[in-house]
VOLO-412566 format. One record per residue (C-alpha): residue number from 1; y, z, x. Coordinates in Angstrom, 2 decimals, always signed. Layout:
N
<i->NUM	north->Y	up->Z	east->X>
...
This chain:
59
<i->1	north->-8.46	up->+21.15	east->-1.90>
<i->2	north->-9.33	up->+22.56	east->-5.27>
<i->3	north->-12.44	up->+23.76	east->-5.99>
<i->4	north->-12.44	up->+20.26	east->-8.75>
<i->5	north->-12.00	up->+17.75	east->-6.46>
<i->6	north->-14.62	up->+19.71	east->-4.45>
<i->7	north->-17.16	up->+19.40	east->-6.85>
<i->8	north->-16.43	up->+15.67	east->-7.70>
<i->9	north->-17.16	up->+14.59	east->-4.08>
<i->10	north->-20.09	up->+16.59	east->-3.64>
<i->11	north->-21.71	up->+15.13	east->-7.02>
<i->12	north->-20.57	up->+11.76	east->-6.12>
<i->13	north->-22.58	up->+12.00	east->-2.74>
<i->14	north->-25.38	up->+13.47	east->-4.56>
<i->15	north->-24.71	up->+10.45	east->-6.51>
<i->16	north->-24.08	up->+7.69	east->-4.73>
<i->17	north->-26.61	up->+8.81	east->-1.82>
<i->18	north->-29.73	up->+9.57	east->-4.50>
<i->19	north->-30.01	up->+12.95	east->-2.75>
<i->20	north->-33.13	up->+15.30	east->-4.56>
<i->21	north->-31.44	up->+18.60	east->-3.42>
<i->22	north->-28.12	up->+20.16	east->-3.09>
<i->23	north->-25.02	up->+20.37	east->-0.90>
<i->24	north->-22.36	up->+21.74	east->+0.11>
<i->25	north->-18.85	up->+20.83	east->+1.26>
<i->26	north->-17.88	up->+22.01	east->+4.62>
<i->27	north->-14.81	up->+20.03	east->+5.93>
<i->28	north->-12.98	up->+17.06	east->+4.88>
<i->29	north->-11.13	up->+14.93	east->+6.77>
<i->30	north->-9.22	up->+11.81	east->+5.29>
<i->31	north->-12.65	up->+9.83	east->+4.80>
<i->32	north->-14.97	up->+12.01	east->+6.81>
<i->33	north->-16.78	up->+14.46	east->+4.91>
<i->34	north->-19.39	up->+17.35	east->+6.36>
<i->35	north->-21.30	up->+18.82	east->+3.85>
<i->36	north->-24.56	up->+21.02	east->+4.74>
<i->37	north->-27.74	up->+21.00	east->+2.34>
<i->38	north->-29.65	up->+23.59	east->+1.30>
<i->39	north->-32.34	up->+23.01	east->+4.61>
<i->40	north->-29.47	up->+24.32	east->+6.53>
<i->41	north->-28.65	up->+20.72	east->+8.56>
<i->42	north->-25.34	up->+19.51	east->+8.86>
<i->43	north->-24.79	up->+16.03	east->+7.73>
<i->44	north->-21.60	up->+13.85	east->+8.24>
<i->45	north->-20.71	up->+10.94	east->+5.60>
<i->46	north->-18.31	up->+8.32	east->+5.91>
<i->47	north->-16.66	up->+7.08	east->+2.43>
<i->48	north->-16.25	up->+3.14	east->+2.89>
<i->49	north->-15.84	up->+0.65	east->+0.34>
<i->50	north->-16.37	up->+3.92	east->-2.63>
<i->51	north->-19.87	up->+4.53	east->-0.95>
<i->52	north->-20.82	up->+7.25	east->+1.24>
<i->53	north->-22.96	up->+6.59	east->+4.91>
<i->54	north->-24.33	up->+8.61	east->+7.40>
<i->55	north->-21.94	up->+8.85	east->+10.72>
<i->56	north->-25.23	up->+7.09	east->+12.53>
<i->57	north->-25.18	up->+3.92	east->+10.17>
<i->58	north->-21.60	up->+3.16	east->+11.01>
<i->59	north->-22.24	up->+3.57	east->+14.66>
């Protein structure tokens, strides 16, 4: 992945989530994405239906 289509799906989770601070991309997989905010946590989102959820709102 380029660094591009790196920065478009971090900005549209920042985006679509209403998230105050920033993030980072960690790993992507297919619709999975693991990004890790400036705090330090780790964070999981699903993309479904072009919105982003946490892993534990799908569960």
């Amino acid at each position: 992945m380029d660094a591009l289509e790196e920065k478009r799906i971090v900005e549209d989770i920042l985006k679509n989530r209403r998230i105050p601070y920033s993030i980072e991309l960690l790993e992507v997989d297919d619709t999975k994405y693991t990004v890790r905010n400036n705090f330090g946590s780790t964070v999981v989102y699903i993309k479904k239906d072009e919105n982003y959820y946490l892993e534990e709102e799908l569960d």
